[in-house]
C-alpha positions as CSV (number, residue, x, y, z in Angstrom):
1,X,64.6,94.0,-62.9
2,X,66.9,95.9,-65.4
3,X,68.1,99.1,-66.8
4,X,69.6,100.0,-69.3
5,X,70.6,103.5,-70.1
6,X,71.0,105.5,-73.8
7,X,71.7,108.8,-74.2
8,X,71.4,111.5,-71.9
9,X,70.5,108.6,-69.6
10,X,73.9,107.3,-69.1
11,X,74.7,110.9,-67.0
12,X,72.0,110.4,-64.2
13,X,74.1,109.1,-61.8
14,X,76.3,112.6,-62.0
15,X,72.7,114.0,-60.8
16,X,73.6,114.0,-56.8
17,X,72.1,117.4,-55.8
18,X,68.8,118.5,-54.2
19,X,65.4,117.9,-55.5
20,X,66.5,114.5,-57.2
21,X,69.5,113.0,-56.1
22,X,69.3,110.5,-58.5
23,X,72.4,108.6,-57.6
24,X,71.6,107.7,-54.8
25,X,67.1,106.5,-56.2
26,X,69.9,104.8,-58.3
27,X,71.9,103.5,-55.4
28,X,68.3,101.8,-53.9
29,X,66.9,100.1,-57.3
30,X,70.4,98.2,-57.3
31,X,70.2,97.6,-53.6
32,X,66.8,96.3,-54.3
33,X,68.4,93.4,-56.6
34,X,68.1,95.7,-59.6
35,X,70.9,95.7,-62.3
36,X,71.8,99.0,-64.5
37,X,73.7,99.1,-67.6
38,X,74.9,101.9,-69.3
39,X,75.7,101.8,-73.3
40,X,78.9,101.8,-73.9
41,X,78.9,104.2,-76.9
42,X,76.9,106.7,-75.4
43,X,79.5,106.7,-72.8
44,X,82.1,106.9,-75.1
45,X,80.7,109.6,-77.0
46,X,80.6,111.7,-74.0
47,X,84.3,111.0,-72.5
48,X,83.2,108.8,-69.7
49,X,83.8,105.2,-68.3
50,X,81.5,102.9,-66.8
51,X,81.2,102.7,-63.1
52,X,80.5,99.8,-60.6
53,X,76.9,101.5,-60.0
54,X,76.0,101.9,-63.9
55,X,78.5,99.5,-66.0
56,X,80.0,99.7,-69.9
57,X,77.5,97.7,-71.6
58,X,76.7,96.4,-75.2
59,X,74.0,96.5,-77.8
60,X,74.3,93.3,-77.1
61,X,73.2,93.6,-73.6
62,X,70.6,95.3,-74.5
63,X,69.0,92.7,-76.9
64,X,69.8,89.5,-74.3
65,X,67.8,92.0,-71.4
66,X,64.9,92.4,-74.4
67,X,64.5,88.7,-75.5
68,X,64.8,87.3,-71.6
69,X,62.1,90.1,-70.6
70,X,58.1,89.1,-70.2
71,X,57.6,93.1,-70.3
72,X,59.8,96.1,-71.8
73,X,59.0,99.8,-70.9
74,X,61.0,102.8,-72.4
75,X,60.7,106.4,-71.9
């Protein structure tokens, strides 16, 4: 299962304080066998880098995770 993050979405993982702690809901899908991407713009557009949890990722990425994928959900 995969991930990929646009937007606002590529912050979650900064999200580390009571109710949510997404990080670490995060921490579990990829512990699972899950992967997470992040786009690489988005990040750009907001200063930040890719990390080994959530990693730099390309449109590109995004269409290879769509075409390989019996299902596709977004939110």
């Amino acid at each position: 299962m995969k991930a990929f993050l646009l937007a606002k979405g590529v912050e979650c993982e900064r999200h580390v304080e009571e109710p949510f702690k997404v990080k670490k809901i995060m921490q579990s899908f990829v512990d699972e066998g899950g992967e997470i991407l992040a786009c690489g713009t988005c990040l750009k557009l907001r200063n930040a880098l890719g990390t080994e949890l959530c990693p730099l990722s390309t449109m590109k990425d995004l269409y290879e995770i769509i075409r390989d994928s019996e299902k596709v959900i977004t939110v």
